[in-house]
N, C-alpha and C positions, 0 to 999 in steps of 0.2 A: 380151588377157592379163588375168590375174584377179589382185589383189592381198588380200592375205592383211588379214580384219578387224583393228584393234585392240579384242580386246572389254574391257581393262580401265577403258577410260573410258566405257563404256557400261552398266559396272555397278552394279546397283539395290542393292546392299549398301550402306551407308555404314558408315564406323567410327565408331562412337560414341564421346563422351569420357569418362571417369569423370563420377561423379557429383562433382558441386561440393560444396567443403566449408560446412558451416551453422555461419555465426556466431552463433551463442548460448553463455552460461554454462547450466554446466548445472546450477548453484543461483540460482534468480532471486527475489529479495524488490521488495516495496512496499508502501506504507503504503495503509492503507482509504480510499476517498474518495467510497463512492458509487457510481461506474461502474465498468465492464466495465473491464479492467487487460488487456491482452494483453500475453506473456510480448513478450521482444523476439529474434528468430531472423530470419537471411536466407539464401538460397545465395549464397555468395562470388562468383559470377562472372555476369556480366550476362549475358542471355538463356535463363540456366537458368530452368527451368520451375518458376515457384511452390510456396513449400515449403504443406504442407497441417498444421495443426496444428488437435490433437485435447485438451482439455482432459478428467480422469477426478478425481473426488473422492478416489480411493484409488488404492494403488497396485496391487488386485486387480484392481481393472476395471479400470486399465491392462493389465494383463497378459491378463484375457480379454476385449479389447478390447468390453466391453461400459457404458453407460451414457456414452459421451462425447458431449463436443459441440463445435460448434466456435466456439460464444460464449464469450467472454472473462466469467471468473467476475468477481464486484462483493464477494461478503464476506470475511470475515476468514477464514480455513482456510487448511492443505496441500494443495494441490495437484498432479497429476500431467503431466505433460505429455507428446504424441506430437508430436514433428516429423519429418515425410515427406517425403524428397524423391525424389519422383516422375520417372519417364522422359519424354524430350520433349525438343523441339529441338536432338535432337543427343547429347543426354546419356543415360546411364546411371545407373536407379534405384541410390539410396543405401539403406545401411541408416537403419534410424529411430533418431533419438536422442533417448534422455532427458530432460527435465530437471521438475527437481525448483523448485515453485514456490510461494511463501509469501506470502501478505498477512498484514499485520502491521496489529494498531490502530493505530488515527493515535491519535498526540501532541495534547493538550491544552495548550497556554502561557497560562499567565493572568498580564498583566500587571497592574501595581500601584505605587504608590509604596509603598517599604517602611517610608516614616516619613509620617502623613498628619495634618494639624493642622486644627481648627475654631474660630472663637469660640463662646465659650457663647453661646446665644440660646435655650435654654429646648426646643427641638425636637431630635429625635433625628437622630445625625449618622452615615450611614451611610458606611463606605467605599468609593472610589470603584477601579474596576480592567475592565478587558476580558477578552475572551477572545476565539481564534484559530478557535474551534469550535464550531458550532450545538449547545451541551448547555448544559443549565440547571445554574448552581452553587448551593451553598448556602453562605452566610455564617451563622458564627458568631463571639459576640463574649462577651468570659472580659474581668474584672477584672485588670489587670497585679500589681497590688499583692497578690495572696493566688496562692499556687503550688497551692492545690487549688480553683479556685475552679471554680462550676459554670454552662457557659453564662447567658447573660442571654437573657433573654427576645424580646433583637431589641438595635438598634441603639442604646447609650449616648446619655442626652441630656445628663447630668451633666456638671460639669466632672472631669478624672483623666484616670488613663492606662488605654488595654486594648489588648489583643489580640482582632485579628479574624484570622479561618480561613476562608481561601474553599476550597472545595474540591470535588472531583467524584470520586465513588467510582471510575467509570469503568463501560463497558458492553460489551456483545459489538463494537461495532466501537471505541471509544476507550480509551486507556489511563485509569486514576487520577491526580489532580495535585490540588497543594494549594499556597497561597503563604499566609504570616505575613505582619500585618501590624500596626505598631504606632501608634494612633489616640489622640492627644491632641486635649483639650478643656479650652482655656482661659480 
């Protein structure tokens, strides 16, 4: 007697699942630091097939998907971004999403005591302060007692009160920043 196949479990179709959703915002900022900054995206669901992201300096060459790449940019710009999620293990190709990605100059902190005292001893008393960031600051230092008075020359050695100015104009990758500071010598 011949018994009739079951061919549905023999069948080479698989049902694919949708594509998994990608966690990403699709405005991403960071501050400049130097290196490569990848945006931050995943597919939601484990065993989906790696998302593929495509960095474009504009938003033209996003659209004619030309000049991308898939190294995470390092300077300060707008950014464009392609995230792809591709078919495989199961899944069905997603459409590509957006997002929109900004490095930002880093901050500059210069710290300082804002009241800084010396004895007289006849040598010039320069104020003392850090900084969070590899740039060079320039200090300036003004008579407190004359409201127009015009930088000096470099660091007070006299007895009196001044104001010093440390401060960094700022450059393509860090902001401007400046702190006041009030230097007696007595």
């Amino acid at each position: 007697m011949v018994f009739p196949v079951a061919f549905a479990a023999c069948s080479s179709r698989q049902t694919l699942e949708d594509a998994p959703i990608i966690t990403s915002a699709t405005h991403q900022h960071t501050l400049y630091n130097g290196r490569g900054q990848p945006i931050e995206a995943a597919a939601s669901k484990e065993g989906a097939p790696p998302v593929v992201i495509t960095y474009f300096r504009s938003e033209e060459d996003l659209h004619a998907d030309r000049n991308g790449s898939s190294e995470a940019p390092s300077e300060v710009g707008s950014y464009y971004v392609r995230v792809r999620r591709p078919a495989g293990n199961g899944y069905r190709a997603g459409n590509d999403v957006t997002v929109e990605y900004h490095i930002q100059k880093a901050l500059v902190t210069i710290s300082a005591e804002a009241r800084q005292e010396f004895t007289y001893d006849g040598k010039p008393k320069a104020v003392v302060f850090s900084v969070d960031q590899n740039v060079e600051l320039s200090v300036a230092y003004y008579n407190a007692l004359s409201s127009h008075s015009f930088p000096l020359n470099g660091p007070p050695a006299e007895r009196g009160s001044y104001f010093a100015v440390i401060s960094w104009n700022g450059d393509a990758h860090h902001m401007g920043a400046s702190k006041e500071v009030m230097l007696v010598i007595r």
